[in-house]
C-alpha positions in Angstrom: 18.3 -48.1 -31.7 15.1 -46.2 -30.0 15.1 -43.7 -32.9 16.2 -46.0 -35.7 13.1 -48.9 -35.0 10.4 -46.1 -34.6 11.6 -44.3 -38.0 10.9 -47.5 -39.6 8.1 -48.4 -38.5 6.7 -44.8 -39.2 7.7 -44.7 -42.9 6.3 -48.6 -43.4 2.8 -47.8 -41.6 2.1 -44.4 -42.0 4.1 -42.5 -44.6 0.6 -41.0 -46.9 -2.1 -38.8 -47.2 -4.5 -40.4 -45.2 -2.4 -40.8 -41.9 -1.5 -36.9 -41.4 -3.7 -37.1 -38.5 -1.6 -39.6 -36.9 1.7 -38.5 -37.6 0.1 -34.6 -36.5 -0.9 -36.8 -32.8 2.8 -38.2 -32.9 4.8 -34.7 -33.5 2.7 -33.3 -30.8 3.2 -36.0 -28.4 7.0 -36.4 -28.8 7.7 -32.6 -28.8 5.9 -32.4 -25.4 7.9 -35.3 -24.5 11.2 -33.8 -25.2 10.4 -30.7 -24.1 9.6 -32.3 -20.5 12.6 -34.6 -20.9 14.8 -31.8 -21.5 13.8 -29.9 -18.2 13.6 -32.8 -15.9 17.2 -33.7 -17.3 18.2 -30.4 -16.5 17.3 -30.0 -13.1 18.6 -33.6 -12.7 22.0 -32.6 -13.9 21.8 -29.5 -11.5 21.0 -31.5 -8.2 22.5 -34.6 -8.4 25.9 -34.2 -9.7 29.4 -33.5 -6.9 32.4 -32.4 -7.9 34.8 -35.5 -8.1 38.5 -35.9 -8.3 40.5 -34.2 -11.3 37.4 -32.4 -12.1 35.5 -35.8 -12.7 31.5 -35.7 -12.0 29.6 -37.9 -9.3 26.4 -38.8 -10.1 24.7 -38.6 -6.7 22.0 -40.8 -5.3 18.9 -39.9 -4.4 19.1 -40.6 0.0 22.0 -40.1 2.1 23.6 -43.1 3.7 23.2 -42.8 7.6 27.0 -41.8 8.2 26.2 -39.2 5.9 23.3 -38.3 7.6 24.6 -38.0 11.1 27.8 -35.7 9.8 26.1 -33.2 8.3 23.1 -32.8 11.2 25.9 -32.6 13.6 27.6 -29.9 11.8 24.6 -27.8 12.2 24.8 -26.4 9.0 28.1 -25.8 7.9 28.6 -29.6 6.2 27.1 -29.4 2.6 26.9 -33.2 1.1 29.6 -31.5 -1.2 32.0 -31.1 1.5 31.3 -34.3 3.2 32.0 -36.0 0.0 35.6 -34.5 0.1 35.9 -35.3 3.4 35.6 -39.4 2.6 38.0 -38.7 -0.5 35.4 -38.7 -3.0 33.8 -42.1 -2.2 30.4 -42.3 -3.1 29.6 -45.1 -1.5 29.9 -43.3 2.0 28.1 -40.8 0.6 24.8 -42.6 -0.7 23.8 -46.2 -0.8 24.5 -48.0 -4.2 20.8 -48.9 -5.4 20.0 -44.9 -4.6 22.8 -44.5 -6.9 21.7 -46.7 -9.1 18.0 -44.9 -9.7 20.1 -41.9 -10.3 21.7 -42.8 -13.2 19.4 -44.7 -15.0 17.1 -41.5 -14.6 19.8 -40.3 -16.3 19.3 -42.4 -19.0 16.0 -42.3 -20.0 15.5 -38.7 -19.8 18.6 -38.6 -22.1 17.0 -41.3 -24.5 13.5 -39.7 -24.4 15.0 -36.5 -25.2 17.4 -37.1 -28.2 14.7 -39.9 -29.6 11.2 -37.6 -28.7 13.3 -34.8 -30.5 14.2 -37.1 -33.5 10.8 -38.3 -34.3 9.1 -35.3 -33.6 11.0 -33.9 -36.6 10.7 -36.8 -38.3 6.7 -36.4 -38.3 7.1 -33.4 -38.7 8.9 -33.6 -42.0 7.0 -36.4 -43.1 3.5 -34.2 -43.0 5.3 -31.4 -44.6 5.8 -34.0 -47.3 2.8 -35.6 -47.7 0.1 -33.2 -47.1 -1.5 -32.2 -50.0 -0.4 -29.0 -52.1 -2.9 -26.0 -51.4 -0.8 -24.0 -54.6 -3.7 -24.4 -57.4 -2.5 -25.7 -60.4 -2.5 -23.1 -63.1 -4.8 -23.5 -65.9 -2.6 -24.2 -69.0 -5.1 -22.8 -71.4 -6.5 -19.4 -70.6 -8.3 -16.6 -71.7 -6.3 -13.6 -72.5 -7.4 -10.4 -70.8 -6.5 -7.2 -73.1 -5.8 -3.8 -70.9 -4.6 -1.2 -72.6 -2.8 1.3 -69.9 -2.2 5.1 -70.4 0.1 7.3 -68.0 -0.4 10.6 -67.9 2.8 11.7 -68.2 6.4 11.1 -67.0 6.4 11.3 -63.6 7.5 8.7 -61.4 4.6 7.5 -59.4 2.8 7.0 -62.3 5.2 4.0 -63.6 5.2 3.2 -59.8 1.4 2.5 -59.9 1.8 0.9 -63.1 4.4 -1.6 -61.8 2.3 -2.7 -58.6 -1.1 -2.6 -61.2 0.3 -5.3 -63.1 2.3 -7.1 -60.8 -0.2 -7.6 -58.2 -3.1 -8.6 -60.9 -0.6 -11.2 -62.6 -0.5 -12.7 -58.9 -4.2 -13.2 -58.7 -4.9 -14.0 -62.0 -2.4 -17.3 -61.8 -4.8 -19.8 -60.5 -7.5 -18.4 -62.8 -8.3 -19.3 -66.5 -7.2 -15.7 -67.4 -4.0 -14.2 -68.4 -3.4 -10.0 -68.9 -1.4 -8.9 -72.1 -0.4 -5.6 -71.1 0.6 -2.6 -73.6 1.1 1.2 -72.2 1.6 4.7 -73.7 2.2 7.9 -72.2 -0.5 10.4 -72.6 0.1 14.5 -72.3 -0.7 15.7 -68.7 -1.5 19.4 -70.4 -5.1 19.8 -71.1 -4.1 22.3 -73.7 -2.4 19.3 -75.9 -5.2 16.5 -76.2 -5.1 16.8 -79.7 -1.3 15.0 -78.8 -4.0 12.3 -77.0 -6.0 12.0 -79.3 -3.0 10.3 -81.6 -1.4 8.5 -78.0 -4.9 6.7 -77.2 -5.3 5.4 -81.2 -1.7 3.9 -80.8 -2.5 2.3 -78.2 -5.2 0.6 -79.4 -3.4 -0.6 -82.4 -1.1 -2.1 -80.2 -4.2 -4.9 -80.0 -5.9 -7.2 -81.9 -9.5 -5.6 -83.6 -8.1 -2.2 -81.7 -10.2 -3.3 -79.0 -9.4 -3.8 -75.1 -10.8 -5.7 -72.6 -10.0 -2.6 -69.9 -8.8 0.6 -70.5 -7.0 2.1 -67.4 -5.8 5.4 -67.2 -3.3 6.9 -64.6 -3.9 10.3 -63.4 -6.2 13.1 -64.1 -6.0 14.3 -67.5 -5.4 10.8 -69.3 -8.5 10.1 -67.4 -10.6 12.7 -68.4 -9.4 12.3 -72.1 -10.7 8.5 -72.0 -13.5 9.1 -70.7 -14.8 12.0 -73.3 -13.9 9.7 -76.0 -14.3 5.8 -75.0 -16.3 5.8 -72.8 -19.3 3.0 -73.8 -16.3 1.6 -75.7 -14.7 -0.2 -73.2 -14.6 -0.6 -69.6 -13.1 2.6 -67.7 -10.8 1.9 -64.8 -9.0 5.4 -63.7 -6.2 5.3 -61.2 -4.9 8.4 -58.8 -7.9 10.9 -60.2 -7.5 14.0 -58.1 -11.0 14.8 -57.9 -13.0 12.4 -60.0 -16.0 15.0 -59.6 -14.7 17.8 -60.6 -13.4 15.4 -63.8 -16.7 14.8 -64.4 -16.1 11.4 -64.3 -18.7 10.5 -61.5 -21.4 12.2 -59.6 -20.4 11.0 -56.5 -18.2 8.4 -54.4 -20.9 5.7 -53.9 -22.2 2.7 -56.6 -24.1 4.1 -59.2 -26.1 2.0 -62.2 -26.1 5.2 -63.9 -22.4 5.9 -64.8 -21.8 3.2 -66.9 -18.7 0.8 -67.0 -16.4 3.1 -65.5 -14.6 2.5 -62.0 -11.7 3.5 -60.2 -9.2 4.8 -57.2 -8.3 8.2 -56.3 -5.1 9.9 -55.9 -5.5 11.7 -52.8 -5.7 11.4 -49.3 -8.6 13.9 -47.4 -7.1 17.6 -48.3 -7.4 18.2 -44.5 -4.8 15.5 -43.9 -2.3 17.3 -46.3 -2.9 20.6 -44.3 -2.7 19.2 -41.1 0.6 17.8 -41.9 1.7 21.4 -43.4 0.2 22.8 -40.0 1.9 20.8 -37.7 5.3 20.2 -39.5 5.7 24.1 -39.8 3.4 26.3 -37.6 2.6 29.7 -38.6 4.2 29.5 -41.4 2.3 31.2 -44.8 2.2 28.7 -47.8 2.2 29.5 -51.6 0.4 26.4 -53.5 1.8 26.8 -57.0 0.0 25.2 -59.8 -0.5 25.6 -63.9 -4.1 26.5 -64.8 -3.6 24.0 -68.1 -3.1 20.5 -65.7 -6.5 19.9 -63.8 -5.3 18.0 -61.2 -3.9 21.1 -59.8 -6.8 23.2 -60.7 -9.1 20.6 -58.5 -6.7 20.5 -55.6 -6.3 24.0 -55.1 -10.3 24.6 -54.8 -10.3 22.3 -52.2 -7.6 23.6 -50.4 -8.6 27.3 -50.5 -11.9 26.0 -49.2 -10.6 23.6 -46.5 -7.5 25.4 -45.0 -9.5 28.4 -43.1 -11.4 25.7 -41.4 -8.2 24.7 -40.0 -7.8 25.6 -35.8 -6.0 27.6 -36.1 -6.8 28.7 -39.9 -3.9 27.7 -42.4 -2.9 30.8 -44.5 -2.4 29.7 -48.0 -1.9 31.7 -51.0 -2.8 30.7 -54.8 0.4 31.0 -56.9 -0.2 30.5 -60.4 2.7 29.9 -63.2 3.1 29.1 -67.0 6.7 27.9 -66.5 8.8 26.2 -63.5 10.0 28.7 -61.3 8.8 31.4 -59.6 8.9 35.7 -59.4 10.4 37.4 -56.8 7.3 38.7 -55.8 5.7 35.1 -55.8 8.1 34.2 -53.8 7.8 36.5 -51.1 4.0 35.9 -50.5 4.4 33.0 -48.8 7.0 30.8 -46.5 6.7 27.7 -48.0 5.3 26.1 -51.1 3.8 22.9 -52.2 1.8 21.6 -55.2 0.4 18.9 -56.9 1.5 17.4 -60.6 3.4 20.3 -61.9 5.3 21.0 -58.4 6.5 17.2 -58.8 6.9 17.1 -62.5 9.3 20.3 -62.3 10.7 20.2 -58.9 14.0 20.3 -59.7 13.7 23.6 -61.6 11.6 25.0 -59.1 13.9 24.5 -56.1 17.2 25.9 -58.4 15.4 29.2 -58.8 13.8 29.9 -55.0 15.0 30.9 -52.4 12.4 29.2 -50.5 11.6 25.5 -49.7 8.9 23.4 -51.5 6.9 20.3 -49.8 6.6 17.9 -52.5 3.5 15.5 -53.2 5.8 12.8 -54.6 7.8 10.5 -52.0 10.5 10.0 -54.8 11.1 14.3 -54.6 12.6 13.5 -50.7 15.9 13.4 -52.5 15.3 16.3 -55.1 15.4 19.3 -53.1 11.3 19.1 -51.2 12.1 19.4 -47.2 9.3 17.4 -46.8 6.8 15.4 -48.6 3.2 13.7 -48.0 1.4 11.6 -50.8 -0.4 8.5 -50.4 1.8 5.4 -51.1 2.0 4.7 -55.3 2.2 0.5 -54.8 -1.0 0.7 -52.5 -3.0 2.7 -55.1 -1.8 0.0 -57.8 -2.7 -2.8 -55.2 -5.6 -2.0 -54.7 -6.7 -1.4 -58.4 -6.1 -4.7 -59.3 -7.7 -6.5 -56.3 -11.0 -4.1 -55.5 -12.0 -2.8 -58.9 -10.0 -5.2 -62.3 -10.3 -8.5 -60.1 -13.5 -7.9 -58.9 -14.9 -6.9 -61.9 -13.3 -10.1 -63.9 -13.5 -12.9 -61.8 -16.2 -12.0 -59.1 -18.1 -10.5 -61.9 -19.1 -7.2 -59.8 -20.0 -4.8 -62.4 -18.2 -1.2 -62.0 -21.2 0.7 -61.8 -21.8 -1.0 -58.5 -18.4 -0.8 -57.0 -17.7 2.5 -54.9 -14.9 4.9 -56.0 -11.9 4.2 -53.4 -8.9 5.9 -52.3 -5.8 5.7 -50.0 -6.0 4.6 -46.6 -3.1 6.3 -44.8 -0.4 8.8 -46.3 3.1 8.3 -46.1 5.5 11.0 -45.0 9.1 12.3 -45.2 11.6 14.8 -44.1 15.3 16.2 -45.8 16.4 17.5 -42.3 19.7 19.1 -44.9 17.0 21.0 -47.3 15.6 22.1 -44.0 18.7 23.5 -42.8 19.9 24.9 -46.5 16.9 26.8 -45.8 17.0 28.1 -42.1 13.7 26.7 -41.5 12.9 24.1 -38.6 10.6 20.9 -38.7 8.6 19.9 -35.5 9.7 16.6 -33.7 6.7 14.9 -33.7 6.5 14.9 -37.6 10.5 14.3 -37.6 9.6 10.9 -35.5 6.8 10.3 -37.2 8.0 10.3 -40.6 8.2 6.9 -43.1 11.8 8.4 -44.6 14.3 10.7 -43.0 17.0 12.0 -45.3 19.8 13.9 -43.5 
């Protein structure tokens, strides 16, 4: 009846907006007051209930009667109430006086009510806010703007359609509440700097993929696709480039930091700190000799393996690594025995398969998805942060906060994500360290 009255009276005076703060006082109150209901109920129900007959309950009162009293003081100690109370053959009334009794069970009562009402309400109020508070979802603009980007991948590989997928997916999530809306079209560009005549003819599809040919942003994944664009649109249209290897040695900044002077281009690196990737070869396989195998036609790999060369005898101890160069995926038996181990950038994870059928030694991968293709191990920062953080620091920024990209700094990865094919590492006789075992975002065995 408790519950039943104050529901009523809650939806008739205060069921809107403007009483939240009433119904916010009321949840909090009645919550507390079933909380404390519920423990003073349960100590009640621990202390003053006997054992009665047939397995029946006696609510106990609260003082002793004096026969009570004097038989249990004269037993010194070994008369609990419980006893005495089997002793009179389960008559309460010896046990306790009837208004004692009395107290008892009507504190009973009320802690019972306050605790299955309190509870009620509380959710009541607390449903009744949920309802009525008003929605912080922004309502989407029915008529918007549409945002032209015109994406190019360079290449097959995986991560690239990885990056493209958490691009898009993340901008289309902060562009809801907006009064703009992306159209999206993509093409795959040649990753071999020998074949941009092939790019030349993948970029103009692309653009007649959109109305007047022209794009709002053109945002090219990886090195080569990026270097294309920006010899030949850039001034055109705004240059976002995504997983760059070394956007210096592209030549498509002259440094890291905001600069007026580059124009409308912007963008996020591929790789971690090359030290990072060393330390992780160091301290995954110590003393070991590594072979990094590249193709001087993709530039990526070019640019990596200056800055490993330069970085790895800094190392404590120094990293031995060996320059392996290739014009097809596998390597010579002579290759093969100049070094331990062997790792890569885009032509190690574009052809890793056909690498690792014709070695005899194991590869380290710079793709996550090569964990299941034969690498025994793999570091690369993580492809859905790189697309993330396109679409929020450098598109969205640009679009809606209207940063220009000359002013934003060139960012990269934060941390690098790691894995281990404990199987490939046996197939090969060769042993990973525990720490990077127990370390390591994926462990295939």
């Amino acid at each position: 009846l408790i519950t039943a009255v104050t529901l009523a009276l809650l939806w008739s005076l205060v069921a809107n907006t403007q009483h939240i703060p009433v119904l916010v006082k009321i949840a909090v109150f009645t919550a507390l007051t079933c909380l404390v209901s519920l423990l003073v109920y349960g100590y009640v129900v621990a202390v003053q209930t006997y054992d009665g007959k047939a397995g029946k309950k006696i609510i106990g009162g609260f003082r002793l009667s004096r026969e009570a009293k004097r038989a249990i003081a004269s037993s010194e100690g070994t008369l609990t109430v419980q006893k005495f109370l089997k002793s009179v053959s389960y008559d309460p009334d010896r046990a306790w006086s009837r208004h004692t009794r009395a107290l008892a069970k009507s504190l009973f009562s009320i802690c019972y009510i306050a605790l299955t009402s309190c509870g009620t309400i509380a959710l009541a109020c607390a449903s009744m806010i949920v309802l009525f508070r008003p929605s912080e979802v922004p309502v989407e603009p029915s008529d918007k703007k549409p945002i032209q980007i015109g994406i190019v991948l360079t290449g097959q590989i995986y991560f690239t359609r990885e990056i493209m997928a958490s691009f898009t997916q993340e901008l289309d999530a902060m562009l809801r509440p907006t009064a703009y809306a992306a159209n999206y079209e993509f093409v795959v560009g040649e990753p071999d700097a020998s074949r941009d005549t092939a790019n030349q003819r993948i970029f103009e599809s692309l653009l007649d993929k959109f109305p007047q040919r022209r794009v709002d942003y053109l945002v090219t994944i990886g090195t080569q696709a990026s270097e294309y664009a920006h010899t030949h649109y850039r001034g055109r249209f705004p240059l976002v480039f995504v997983a760059v290897t070394d956007p210096v040695k592209s030549g498509l900044v002259r440094h890291f930091g905001r600069d007026p002077t580059r124009g409308n281009v912007a963008g996020v690196i591929y790789g971690l700190p090359v030290k990072t990737y060393l330390r992780f070869f160091q301290e995954a396989f110590p003393g070991k000799t590594f072979g990094f195998v590249y193709n001087p036609n993709y530039h990526q790999d070019v640019y990596l393996l200056q800055n490993v060369l330069q970085a790895a005898p800094t190392l404590t101890p120094p990293l031995r690594v060996r320059a392996v160069a290739v014009a097809q995926p596998r390597l010579s038996e002579a290759q093969q025995d100049d070094a331990d181990i062997f790792f890569g950038r885009y032509y190690v994870a574009a052809n890793l398969g056909e690498f690792v059928e014709h070695s005899s030694k194991p590869f380290v991968a710079g793709d996550i998805s090569n964990i299941t293709k034969g690498a025994v191990a793999c570091i690369a920062p993580s492809s859905t942060e790189l697309g993330i953080m396109t679409a929020r620091q450098v598109v969205f920024r640009n679009l809606v906060n209207g940063v220009a990209l000359a002013d934003m700094p060139i960012i990269g990865p934060t941390k690098p994500v790691t894995a281990v094919n404990l199987s490939v590492a046996r197939h090969y006789g060769i042993s990973i360290s525990k720490a990077v075992i127990d370390r390591a975002n994926r462990r295939v065995d």
